[in-house]
Each structure stands twice: as C-alpha cells, then as structure tokens.
Backbone as JSON, one array per atom type, in Angstrom:
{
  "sequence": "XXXXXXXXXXXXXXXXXXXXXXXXXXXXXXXXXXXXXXXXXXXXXXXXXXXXXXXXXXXXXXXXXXXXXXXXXXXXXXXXXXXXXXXXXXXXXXXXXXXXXXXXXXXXXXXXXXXXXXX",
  "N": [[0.82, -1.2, 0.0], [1.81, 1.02, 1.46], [3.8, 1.76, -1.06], [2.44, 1.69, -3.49], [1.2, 4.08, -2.84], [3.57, 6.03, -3.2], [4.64, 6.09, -5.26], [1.95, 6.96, -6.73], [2.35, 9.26, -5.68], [4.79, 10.27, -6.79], [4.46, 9.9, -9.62], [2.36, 11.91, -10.09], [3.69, 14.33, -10.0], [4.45, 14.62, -7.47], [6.85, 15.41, -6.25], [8.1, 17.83, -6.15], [10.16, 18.98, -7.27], [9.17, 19.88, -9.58], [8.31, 22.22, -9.56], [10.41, 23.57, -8.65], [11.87, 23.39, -11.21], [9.94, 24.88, -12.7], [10.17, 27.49, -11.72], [12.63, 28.24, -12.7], [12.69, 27.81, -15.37], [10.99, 29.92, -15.4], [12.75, 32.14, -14.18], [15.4, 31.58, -16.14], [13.27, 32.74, -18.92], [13.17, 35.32, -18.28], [15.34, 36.47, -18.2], [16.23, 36.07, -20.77], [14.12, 37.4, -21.76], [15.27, 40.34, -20.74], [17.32, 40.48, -21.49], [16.93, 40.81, -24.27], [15.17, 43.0, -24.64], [17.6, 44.7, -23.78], [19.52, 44.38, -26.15], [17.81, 45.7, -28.0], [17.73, 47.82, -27.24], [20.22, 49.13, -27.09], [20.67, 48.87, -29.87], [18.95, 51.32, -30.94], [19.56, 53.33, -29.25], [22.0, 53.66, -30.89], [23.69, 54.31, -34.4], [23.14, 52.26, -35.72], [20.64, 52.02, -36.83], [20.43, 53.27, -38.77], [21.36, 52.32, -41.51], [20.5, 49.85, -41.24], [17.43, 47.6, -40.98], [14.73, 45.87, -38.98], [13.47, 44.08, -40.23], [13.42, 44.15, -43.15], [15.94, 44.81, -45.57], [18.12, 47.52, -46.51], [20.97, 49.73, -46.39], [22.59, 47.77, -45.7], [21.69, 44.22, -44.74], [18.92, 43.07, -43.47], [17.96, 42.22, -39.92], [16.22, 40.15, -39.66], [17.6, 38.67, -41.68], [19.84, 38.3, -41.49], [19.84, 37.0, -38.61], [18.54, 34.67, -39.98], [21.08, 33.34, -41.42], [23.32, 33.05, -39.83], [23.25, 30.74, -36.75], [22.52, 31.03, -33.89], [24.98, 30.66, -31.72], [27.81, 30.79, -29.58], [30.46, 31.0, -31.14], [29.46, 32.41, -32.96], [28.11, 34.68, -32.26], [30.75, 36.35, -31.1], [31.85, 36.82, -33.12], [29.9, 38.18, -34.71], [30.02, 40.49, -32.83], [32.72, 41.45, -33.32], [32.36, 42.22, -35.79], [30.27, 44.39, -35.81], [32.01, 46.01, -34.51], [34.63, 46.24, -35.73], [34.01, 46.76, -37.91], [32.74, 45.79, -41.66], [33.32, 43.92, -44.5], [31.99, 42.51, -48.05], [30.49, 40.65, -47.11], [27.61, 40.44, -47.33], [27.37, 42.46, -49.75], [29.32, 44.68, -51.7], [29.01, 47.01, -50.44], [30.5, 48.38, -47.56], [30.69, 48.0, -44.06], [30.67, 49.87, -41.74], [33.08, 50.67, -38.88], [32.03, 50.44, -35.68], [34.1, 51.93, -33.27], [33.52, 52.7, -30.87], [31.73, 51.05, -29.29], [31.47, 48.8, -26.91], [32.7, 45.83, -25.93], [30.47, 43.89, -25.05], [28.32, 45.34, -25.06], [28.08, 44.86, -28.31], [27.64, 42.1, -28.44], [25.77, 41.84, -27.08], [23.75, 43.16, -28.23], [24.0, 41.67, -30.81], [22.8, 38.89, -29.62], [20.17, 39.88, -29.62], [19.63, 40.32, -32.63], [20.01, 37.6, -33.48], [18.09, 36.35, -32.33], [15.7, 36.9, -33.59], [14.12, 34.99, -35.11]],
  "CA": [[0.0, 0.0, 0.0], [3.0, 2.58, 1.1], [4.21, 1.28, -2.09], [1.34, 1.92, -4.72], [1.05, 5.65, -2.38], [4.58, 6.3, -3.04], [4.75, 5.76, -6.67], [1.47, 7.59, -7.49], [3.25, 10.51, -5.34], [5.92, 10.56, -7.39], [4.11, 9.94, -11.04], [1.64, 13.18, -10.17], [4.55, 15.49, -9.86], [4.28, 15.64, -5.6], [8.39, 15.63, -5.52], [8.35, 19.28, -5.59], [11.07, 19.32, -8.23], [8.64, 20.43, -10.8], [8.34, 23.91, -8.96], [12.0, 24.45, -9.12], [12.25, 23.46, -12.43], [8.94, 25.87, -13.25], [11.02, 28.74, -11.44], [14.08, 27.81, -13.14], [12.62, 28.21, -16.74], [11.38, 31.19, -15.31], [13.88, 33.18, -14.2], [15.4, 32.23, -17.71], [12.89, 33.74, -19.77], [13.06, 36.67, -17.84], [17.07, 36.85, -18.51], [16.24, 36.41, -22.33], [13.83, 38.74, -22.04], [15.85, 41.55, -20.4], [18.44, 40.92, -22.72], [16.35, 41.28, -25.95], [14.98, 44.5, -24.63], [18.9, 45.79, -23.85], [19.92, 44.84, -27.14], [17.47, 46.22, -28.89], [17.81, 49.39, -26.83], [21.91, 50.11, -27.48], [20.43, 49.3, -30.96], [18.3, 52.25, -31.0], [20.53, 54.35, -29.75], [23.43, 54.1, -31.94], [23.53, 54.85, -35.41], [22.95, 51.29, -36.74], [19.19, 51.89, -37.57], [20.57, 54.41, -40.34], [21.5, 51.27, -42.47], [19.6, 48.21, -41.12], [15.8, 47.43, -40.49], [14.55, 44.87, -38.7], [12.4, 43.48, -41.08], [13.56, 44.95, -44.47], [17.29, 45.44, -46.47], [18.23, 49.38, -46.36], [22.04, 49.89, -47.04], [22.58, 46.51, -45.27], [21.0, 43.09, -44.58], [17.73, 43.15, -42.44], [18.08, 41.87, -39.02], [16.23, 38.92, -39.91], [18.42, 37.93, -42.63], [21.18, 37.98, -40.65], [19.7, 35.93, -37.92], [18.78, 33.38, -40.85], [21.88, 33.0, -41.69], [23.69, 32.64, -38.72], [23.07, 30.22, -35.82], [22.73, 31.37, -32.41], [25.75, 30.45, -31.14], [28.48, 31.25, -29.11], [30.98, 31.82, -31.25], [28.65, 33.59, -33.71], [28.45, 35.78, -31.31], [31.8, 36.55, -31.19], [32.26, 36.91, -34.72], [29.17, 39.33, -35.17], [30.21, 41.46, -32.46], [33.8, 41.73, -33.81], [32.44, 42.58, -37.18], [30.11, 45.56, -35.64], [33.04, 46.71, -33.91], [35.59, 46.63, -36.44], [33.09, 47.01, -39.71], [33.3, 44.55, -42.51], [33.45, 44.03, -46.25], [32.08, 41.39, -48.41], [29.52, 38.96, -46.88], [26.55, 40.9, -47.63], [27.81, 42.91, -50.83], [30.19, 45.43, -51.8], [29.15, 48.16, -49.4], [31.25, 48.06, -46.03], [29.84, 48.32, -43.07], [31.27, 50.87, -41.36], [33.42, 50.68, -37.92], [31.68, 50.76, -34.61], [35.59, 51.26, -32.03], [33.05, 52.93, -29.25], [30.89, 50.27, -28.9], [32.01, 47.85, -25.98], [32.93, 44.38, -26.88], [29.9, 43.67, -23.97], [27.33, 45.57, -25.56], [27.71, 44.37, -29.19], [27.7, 41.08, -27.83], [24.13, 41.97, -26.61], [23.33, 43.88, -29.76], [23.87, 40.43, -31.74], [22.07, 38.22, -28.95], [18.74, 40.33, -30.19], [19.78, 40.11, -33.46], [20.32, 36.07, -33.51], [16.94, 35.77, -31.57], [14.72, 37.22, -34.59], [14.17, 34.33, -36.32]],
  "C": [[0.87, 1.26, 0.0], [3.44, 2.72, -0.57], [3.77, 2.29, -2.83], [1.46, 3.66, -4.17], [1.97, 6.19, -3.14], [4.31, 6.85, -4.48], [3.39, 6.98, -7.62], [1.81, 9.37, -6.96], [4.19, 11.43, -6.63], [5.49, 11.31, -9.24], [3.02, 11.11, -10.95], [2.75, 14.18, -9.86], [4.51, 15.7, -7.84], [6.2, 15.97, -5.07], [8.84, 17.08, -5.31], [9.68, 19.52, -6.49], [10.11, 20.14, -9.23], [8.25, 22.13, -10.32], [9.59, 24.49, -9.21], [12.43, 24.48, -10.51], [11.29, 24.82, -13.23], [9.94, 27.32, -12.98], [12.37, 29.06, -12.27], [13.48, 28.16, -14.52], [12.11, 29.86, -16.42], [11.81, 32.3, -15.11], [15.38, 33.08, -15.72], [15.15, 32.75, -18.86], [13.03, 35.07, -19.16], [14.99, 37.51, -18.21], [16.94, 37.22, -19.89], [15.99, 37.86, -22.54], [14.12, 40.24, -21.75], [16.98, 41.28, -21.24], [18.15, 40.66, -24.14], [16.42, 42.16, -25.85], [16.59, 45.03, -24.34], [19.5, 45.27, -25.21], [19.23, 45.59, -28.02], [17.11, 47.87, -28.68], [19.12, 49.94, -27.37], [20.86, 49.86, -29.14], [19.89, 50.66, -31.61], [19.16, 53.46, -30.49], [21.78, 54.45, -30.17], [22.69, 54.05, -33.17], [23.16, 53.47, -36.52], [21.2, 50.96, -37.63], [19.33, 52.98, -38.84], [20.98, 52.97, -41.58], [21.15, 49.67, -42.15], [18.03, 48.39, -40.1], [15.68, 46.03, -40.19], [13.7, 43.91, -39.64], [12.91, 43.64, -43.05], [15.48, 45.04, -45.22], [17.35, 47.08, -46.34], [19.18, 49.18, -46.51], [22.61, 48.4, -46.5], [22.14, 45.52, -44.9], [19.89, 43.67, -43.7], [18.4, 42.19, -41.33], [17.79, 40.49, -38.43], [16.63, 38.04, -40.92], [19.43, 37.52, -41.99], [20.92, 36.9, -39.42], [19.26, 34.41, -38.69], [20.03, 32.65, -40.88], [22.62, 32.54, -41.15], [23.18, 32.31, -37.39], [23.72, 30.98, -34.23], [23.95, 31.11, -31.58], [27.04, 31.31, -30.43], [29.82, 32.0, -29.55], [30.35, 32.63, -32.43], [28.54, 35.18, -33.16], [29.1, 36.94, -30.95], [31.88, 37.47, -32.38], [31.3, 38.18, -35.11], [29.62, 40.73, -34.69], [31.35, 41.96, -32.67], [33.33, 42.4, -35.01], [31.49, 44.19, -36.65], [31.48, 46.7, -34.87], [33.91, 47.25, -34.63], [35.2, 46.95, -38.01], [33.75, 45.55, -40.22], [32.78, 44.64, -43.72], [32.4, 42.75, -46.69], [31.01, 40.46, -48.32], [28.01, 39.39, -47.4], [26.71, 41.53, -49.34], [28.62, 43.64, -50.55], [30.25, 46.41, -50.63], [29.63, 47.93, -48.17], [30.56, 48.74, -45.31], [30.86, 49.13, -41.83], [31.31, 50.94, -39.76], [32.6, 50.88, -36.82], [32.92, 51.0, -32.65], [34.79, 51.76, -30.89], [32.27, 52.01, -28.68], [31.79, 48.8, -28.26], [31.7, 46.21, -26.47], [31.27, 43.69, -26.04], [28.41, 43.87, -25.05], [27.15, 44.81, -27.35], [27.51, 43.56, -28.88], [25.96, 40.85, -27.67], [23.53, 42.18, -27.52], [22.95, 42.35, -30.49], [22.91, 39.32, -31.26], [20.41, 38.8, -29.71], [18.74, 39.94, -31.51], [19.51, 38.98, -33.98], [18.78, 35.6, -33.28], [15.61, 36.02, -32.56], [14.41, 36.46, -35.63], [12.84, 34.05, -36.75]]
}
C-alpha cells in the first residue's frame, strides 16, 4: 500500500522538483527577455538603424536575414560582435559596413544576442 502511495506521489509530480524546475525556466525567460529588450535598446541608440531594419534590407541586410543566416551560437556571437566593432566588407555585398571602435565588446555582444533571436 506505502508502495502503490509512493509511486502515485511521485508519477503526479508531488516531488516538488517540478516547482523548481517551473522557477528555473522562469527566471530564464526573464534573462532572455531583459536581454532582448537591452539589445534592442543600445540598438536604437546608436547609429545602426541608419542602415539596417529589422524586417527589411536598407544599405545593409535586415536583421532577420542575418539571424537566418547565422546560428545562435556562441561563437557567432563573437564573430558578429567583432564585425560591428571593427566594420566589414564582403559577406553581404560590396558596401562596407562601417566601424563601430566605441561600442564595448559587452554591448555588441548583446546587440547580436537580439539580433540572432529574430528568427
């Protein structure tokens, strides 16, 4: 009888793990979601909405082209926020994308996280 108790304890969720795990996904959406909204705030204020739309081409890729293209990853990441930092030639077309040296390796970083997440 403890037995059979035990067991249907367990198989209805009564271990009380499924609360921590509930808390646990959500205090990670809440991370996402404060770091969508701060990238897509430095976005707004720097100068990169003069040649990219989130939705659209304008002198450079749309925002969701670029998250097509490249996978969420870590060192994507990397690699994007190096390329807003230091500009770049080539992958998109001819027109270079033109240096960002004030923008903290931190914040692009964040910048691209929004970026990546628009798929």
């Amino acid at each position: 009888m403890i037995a059979v108790a035990s067991t249907l304890i367990v198989a209805c969720g009564g271990s009380g793990s499924s609360t921590e795990a509930d808390n646990s996904t959500v205090s990670e959406n809440k991370a996402a979601s404060d770091n969508f909204a701060a990238g897509k705030e430095l976005i707004v204020k720097s100068d990169c909405l003069g040649c990219h739309k989130e939705q659209e081409k304008l002198v450079g890729p749309a925002y969701v082209d670029v998250a097509k293209k490249y996978a969420a990853t870590a060192d994507n990441v990397t690699l994007l926020a190096g390329k807003i930092i230091a500009g770049g030639k080539g992958v998109w077309g001819e027109i270079p994308m033109t240096p960002h040296p004030q923008i903290a390796e931190a914040d692009a970083e964040t910048m691209v996280k929004y970026i990546l997440s628009l798929k």
